[in-house]
C-alpha positions in Angstrom: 70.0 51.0 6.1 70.3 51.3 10.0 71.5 48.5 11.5 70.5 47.5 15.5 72.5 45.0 17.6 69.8 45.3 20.1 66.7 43.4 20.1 65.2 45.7 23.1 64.1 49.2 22.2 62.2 49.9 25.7 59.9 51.9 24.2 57.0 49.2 25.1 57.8 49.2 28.9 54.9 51.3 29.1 52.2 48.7 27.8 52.3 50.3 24.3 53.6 49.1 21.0 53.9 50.9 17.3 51.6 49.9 14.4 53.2 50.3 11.0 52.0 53.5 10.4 54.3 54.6 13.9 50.6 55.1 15.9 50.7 53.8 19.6 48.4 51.8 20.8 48.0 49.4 23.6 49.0 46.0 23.7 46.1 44.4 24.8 44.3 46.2 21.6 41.9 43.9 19.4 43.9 44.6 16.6 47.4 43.6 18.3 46.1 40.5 19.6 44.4 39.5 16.0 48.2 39.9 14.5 49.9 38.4 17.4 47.4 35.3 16.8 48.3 35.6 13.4 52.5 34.7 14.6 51.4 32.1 17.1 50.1 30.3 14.2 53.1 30.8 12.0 55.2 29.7 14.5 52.7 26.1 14.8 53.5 26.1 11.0 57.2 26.6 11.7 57.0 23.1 14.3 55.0 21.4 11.7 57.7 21.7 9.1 60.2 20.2 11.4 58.5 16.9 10.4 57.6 17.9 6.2 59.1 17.4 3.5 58.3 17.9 -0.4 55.3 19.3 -1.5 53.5 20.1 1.7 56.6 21.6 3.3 57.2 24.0 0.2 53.2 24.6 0.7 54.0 25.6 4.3 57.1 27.6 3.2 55.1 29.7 1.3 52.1 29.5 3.6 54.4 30.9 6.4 56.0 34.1 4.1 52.3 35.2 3.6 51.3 35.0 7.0 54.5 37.7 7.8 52.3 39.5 5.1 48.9 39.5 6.5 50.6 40.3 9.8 51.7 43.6 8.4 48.4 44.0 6.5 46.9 43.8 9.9 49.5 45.9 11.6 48.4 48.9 8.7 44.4 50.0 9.7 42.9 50.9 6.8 41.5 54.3 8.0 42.8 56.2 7.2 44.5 55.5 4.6 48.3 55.2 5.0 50.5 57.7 3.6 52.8 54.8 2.1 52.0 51.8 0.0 50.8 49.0 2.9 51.4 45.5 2.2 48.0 43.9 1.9 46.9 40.5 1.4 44.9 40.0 -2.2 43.4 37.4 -3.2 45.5 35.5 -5.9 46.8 34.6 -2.5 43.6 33.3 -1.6 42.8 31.5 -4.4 46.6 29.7 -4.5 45.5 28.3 -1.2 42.3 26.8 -2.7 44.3 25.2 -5.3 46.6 23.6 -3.2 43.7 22.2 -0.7 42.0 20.8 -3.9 45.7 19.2 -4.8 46.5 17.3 -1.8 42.2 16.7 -1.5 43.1 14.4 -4.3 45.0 12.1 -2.5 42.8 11.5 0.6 39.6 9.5 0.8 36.6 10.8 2.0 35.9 11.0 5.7 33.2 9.3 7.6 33.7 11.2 10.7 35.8 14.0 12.4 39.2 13.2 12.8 40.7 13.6 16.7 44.5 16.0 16.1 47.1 13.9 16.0 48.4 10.7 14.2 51.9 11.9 13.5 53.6 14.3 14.5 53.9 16.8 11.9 49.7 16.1 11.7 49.3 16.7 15.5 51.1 20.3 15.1 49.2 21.4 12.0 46.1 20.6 13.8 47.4 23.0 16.3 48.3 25.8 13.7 44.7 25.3 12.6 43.3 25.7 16.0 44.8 29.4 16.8 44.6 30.2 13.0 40.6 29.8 13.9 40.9 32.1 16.8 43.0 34.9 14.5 39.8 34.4 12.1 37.7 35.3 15.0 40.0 37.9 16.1 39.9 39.3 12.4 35.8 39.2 12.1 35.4 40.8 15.7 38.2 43.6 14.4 36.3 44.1 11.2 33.1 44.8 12.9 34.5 47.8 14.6 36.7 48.5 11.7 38.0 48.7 8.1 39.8 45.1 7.7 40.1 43.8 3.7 38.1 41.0 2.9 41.3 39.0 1.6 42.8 39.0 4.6 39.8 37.8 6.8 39.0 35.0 3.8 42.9 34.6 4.0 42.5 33.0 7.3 39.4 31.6 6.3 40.8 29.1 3.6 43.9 28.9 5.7 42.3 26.9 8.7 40.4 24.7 5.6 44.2 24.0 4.3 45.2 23.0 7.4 43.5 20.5 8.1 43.7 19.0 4.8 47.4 19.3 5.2 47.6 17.5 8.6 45.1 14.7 6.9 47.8 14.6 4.3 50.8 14.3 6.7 48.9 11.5 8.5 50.0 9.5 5.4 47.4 11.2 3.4 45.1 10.0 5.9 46.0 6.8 6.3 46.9 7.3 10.0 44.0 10.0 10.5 42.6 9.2 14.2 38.8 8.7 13.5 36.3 10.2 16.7 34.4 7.4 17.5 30.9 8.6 19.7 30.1 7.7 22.7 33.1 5.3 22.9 33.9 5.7 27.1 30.3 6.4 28.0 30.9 2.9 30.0 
């Protein structure tokens, strides 16, 4: 195992970075930005947890280990096919993310119009994380038109955003302290 002390390598001064497989490309690339969108919304997570407790912060524990593994699914293209076993997103991963919406679903009553982010805190952040884990998703659909991306991981982000918001409904007190949109209320 090689051990750095450095955090700096230099070898992206040039506007270039490494995908897994050790291919440059530049940093601005679709698929750079679509994992880098990926981390923003990890780190959202990671503010939202400051605030959790329990169930929903083992949830986001778990929520955030799996985003570090779509990131490198992301970070390996597809095509062609890597020389090494790439960590990919499947979708029992998915599926435990369905399961835990419909869990804390449970809990809240039904809403009778879109809820404004915020109420408390942790709510306000995970409305955040579910606001750039949309943009990954369109990040991820643009980079699977042009090429291969697994479904998983594109449905990963999918069902993400959807557990998201249930989870900031739930940490509003399981929506008790949800801040109802009201239409047309400043018109004057």
């Amino acid at each position: 195992m090689v051990v750095l002390n450095r955090i700096y390598t230099k070898t992206g001064d040039s506007g270039e970075t490494a995908l897994v497989s050790g291919v440059r490309v530049p940093k601005d690339d679709l698929r750079i930005a679509c994992y880098g969108t990926v981390d923003e919304t990890n780190s959202a997570i990671g503010m939202a947890r400051l605030g959790t407790t329990g169930l929903l912060d083992q949830m986001l524990g778990r929520i955030q280990n799996d985003l570090f593994d779509l990131g490198a699914d992301l970070a390996t293209p597809e095509e062609p096919v890597p020389t090494f076993r790439a960590m990919r997103i499947v979708d029992a991963q998915v599926e435990r993310l369905e399961t835990e919406i419909d869990q804390m679903n449970d809990y809240l009553t039904p809403l009778t119009s879109f809820v404004l982010p915020g109420g408390t805190p942790p709510a306000a952040h995970l409305h955040l994380a579910r606001t750039i884990c949309r943009r990954a998703e369109r990040l991820a659909v643009e980079l699977a038109r042009r090429e291969k991306v697994g479904a998983p991981a594109v449905k990963y982000l999918n069902r993400l955003s959807d557990h998201l918001f249930v989870a900031a409904r739930y940490a509003n007190d399981k929506g008790t302290k949800d801040v109802l949109w009201t239409p047309g209320a400043n018109r004057g």
